[in-house]
C-alpha positions in Angstrom: -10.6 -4.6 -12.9 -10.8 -6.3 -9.6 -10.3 -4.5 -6.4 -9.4 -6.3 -3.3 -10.6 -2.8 -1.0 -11.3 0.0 -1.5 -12.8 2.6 1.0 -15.3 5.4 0.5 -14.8 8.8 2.3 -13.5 6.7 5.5 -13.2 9.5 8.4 -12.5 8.6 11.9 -12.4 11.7 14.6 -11.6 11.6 18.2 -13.3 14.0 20.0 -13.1 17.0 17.5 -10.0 15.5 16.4 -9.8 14.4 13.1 -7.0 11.5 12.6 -8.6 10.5 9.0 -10.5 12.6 6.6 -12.0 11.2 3.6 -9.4 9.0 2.7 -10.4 6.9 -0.7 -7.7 3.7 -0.8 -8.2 1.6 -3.9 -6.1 -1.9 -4.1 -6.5 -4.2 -6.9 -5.5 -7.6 -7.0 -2.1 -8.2 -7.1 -1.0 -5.0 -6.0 1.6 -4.3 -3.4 0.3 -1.3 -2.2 2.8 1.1 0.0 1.0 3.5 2.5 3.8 6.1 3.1 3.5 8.9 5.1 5.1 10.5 8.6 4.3 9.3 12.6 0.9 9.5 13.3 -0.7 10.5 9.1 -2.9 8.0 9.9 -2.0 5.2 8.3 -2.3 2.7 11.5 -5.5 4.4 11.9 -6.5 3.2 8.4 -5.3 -0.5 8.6 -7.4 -0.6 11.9 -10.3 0.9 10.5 -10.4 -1.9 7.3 -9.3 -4.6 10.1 -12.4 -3.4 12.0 -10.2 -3.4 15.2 -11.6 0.2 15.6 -14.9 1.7 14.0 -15.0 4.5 11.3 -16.9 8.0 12.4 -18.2 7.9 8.8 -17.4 6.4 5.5 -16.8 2.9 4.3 -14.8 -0.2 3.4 -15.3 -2.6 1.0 -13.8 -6.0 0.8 -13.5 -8.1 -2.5 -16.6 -5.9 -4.1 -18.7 -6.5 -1.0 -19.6 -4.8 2.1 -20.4 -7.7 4.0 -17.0 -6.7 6.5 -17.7 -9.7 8.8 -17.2 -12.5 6.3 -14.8 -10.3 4.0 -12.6 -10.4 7.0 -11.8 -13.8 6.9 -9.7 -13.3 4.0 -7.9 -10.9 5.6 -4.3 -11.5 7.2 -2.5 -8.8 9.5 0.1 -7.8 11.8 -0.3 -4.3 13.4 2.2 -3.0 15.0 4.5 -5.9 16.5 3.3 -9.5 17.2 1.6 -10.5 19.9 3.7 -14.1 20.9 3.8 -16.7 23.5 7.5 -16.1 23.9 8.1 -19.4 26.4 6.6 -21.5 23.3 8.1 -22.7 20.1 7.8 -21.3 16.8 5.7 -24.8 15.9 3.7 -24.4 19.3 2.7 -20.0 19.0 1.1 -21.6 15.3 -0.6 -24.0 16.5 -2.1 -21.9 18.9 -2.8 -19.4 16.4 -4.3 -21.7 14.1 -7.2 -22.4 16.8 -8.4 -19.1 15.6 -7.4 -18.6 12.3 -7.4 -22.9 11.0 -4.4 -24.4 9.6 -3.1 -27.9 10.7 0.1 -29.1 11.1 1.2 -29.9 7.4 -0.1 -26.0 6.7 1.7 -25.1 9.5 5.0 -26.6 8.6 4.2 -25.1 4.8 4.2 -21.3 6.2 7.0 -21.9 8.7 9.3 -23.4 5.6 7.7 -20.3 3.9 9.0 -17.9 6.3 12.8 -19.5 7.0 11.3 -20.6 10.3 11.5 -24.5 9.6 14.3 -25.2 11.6 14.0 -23.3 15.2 13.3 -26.5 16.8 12.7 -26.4 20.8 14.3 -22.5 20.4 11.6 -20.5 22.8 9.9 -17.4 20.8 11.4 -15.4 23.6 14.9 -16.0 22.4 13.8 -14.7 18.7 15.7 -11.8 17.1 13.3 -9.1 16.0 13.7 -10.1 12.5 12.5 -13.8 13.4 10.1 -12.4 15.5 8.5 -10.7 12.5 8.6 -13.2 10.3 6.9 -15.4 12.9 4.4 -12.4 12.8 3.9 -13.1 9.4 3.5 -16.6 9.2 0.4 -16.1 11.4 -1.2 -13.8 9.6 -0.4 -16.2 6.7 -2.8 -18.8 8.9 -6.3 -19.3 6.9 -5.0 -18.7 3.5 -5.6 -15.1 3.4 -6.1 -12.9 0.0 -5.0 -9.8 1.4 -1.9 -9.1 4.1 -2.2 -5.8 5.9 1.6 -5.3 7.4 2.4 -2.2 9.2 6.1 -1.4 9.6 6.8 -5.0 8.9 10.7 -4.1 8.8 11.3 -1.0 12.0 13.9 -1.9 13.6 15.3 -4.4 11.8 18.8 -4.8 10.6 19.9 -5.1 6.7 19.8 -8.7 6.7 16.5 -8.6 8.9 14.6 -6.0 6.6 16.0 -8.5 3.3 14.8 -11.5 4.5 11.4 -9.9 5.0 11.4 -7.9 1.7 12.2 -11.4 0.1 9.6 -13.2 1.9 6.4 -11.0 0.8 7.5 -11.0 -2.8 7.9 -14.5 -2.6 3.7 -14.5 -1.2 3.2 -11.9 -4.0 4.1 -13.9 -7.1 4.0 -17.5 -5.8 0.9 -17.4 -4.0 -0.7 -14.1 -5.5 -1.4 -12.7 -2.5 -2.5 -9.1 -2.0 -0.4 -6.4 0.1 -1.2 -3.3 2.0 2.3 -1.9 3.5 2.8 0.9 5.5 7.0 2.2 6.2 8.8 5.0 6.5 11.6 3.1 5.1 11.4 4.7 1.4 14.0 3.4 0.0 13.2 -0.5 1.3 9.5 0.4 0.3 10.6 1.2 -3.1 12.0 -2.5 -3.7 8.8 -4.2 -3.4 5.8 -2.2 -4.1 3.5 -1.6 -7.0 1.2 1.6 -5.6 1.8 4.3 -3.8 -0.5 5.7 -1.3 0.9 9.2 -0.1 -1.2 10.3 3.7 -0.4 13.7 5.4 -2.5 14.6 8.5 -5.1 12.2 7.7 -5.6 12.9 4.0 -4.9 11.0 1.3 -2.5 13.5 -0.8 -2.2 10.6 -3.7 -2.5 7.4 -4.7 0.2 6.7 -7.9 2.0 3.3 -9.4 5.3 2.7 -8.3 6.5 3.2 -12.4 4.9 6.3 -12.9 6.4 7.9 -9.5 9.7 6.7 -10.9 9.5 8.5 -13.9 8.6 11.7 -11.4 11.7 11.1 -9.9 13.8 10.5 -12.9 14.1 13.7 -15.4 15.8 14.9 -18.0 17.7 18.7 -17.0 17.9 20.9 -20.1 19.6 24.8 -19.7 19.5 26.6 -22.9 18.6 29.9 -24.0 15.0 30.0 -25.0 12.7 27.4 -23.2 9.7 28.3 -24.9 11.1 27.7 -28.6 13.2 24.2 -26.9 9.9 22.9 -25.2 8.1 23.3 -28.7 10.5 21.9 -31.3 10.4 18.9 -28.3 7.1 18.1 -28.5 6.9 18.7 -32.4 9.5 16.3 -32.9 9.0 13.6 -29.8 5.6 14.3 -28.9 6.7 14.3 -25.7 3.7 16.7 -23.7 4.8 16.6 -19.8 7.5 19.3 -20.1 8.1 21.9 -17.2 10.0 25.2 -17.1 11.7 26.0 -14.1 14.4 29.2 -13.7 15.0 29.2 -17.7 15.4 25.4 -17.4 13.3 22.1 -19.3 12.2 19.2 -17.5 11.5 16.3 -19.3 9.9 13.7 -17.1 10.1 11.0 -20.3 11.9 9.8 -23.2 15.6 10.3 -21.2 17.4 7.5 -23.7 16.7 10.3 -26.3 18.8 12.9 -24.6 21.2 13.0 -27.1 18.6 13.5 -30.3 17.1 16.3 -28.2 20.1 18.0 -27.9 21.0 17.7 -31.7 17.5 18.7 -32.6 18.4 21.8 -30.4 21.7 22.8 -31.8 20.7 22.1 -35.4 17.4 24.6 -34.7 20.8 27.5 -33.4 19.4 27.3 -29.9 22.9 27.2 -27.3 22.3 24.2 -25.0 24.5 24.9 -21.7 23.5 21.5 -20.1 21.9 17.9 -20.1 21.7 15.6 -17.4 19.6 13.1 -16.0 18.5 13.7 -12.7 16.8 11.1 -10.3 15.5 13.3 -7.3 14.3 9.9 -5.5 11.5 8.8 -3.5 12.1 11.3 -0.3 12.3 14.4 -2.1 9.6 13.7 -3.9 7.7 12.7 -0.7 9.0 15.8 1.1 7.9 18.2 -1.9 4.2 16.0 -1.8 4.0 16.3 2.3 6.2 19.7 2.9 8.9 19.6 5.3 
């Protein structure tokens, strides 16, 4: 299994203010990897930290399985925040100003642009940008140097639909076509849920979890059974299905698995005389479950 970063018991304090505490991200290859949490969790804190843009009070990064940060970093693309651009240039001229920094010549340049929808702006000056194009522009230099890793934080706030789509579509065009790696922070659930792979839940600094996208959408997804006696429902269930994750809430099951069998589990109920009042499939979503993880 090869991870891309991965940090060890990264802390960063200000003052006697702790702003991260022990936080332990691990990103493999591949992986689109959603940092979620509220306003100042930490999570801009953390991107700056594995940038190196701002230094850790204790703990550390690792890059591609080393801890050599200065070359790592070169394989490292990013855009904190919003993008810093020459707004009386082109979209051609900010990249090629870019690329003095990061390399790229003009045929890359043209490459990302195309890459990015950006191809045909012509003489249009940065300035005159929507925020949506503005972004993307973000993104295509951080896409400068052929980087292995993207580290994007709130790449869609304040964008429209379309805006937030186009952007959406763009990294996992750069996640399947190119294979590139993606650490995303958003407090757009619901847009974060189209895209990423892992989940990485931060409340005041900590990291509360780290889960895949497939297994928190199982959390959110369950099966609602109201009968008359959970404990003899929850056994014949596990005899029969071996289904194991079963909760019992307020003389109801939960069944967090297995919901195309609803309809077997409720004849395996009846036919064992227990009265089954109600079965339903309930998806929770991503909020409440990232409300119930956080509090409110």
């Amino acid at each position: 299994m090869e991870y891309i970063l991965r940090t060890n018991n990264l802390t960063k304090k200000y003052g006697k203010k702790v702003v991260l505490n022990n936080v332990n991200i691990n990103i493999k290859k591949g992986d689109i990897y959603g940092f979620i949490g509220r306003n100042g969790a930490g999570k801009t804190t953390a991107m700056k930290l594995i940038l190196g843009t701002s230094f850790a009070t204790s703990g550390a990064v690792e890059l591609f399985g080393s801890g050599d940060l200065n070359v790592q970093r070169r394989r490292i693309g990013s855009l904190i925040e919003i993008p810093s651009l020459y707004k009386n240039c082109t979209a051609l001229e900010n990249m090629r100003r870019f690329s003095i920094l990061y390399g790229g010549n003009d045929n890359d340049i043209k490459n990302i642009l195309a890459m990015v929808g950006l191809q045909d702006t012509g003489k249009k000056k940065v300035g005159k940008f929507s925020l949506g194009m503005k972004q993307r522009l973000g993104i295509a230099i951080a896409l400068l140097g052929s980087p292995e890793l993207l580290v994007l934080d709130e790449p869609v706030n304040g964008l429209d639909p379309a805006g937030i789509k186009e952007i959406r579509d763009i990294i996992l065009r750069l996640n399947k076509e190119l294979g590139i790696t993606f650490l995303i922070s958003s407090h757009l659930l619901d847009e974060l849920a189209k895209v990423v792979t892992v989940y990485g839940i931060i409340n005041n600094g900590c990291l509360i979890e780290e889960v895949p996208a497939q297994v928190l959408y199982t959390r959110c997804n369950n099966l609602k059974i109201v009968t008359d006696n959970c404990e003899k429902a929850k056994m014949l269930i596990q005899e029969n299905f071996g289904i194991t994750h079963i909760d019992i809430k307020n003389n109801t099951l939960f069944i967090y698995s297995d919901l195309d069998k609803s309809a077997m589990i409720n004849k395996l109920l009846v036919n064992n005389d227990l009265n089954v009042y109600e079965v339903s499939v309930s998806a929770s979503g991503l909020e409440e479950y990232f409300i119930e993880r956080i509090g409110r």
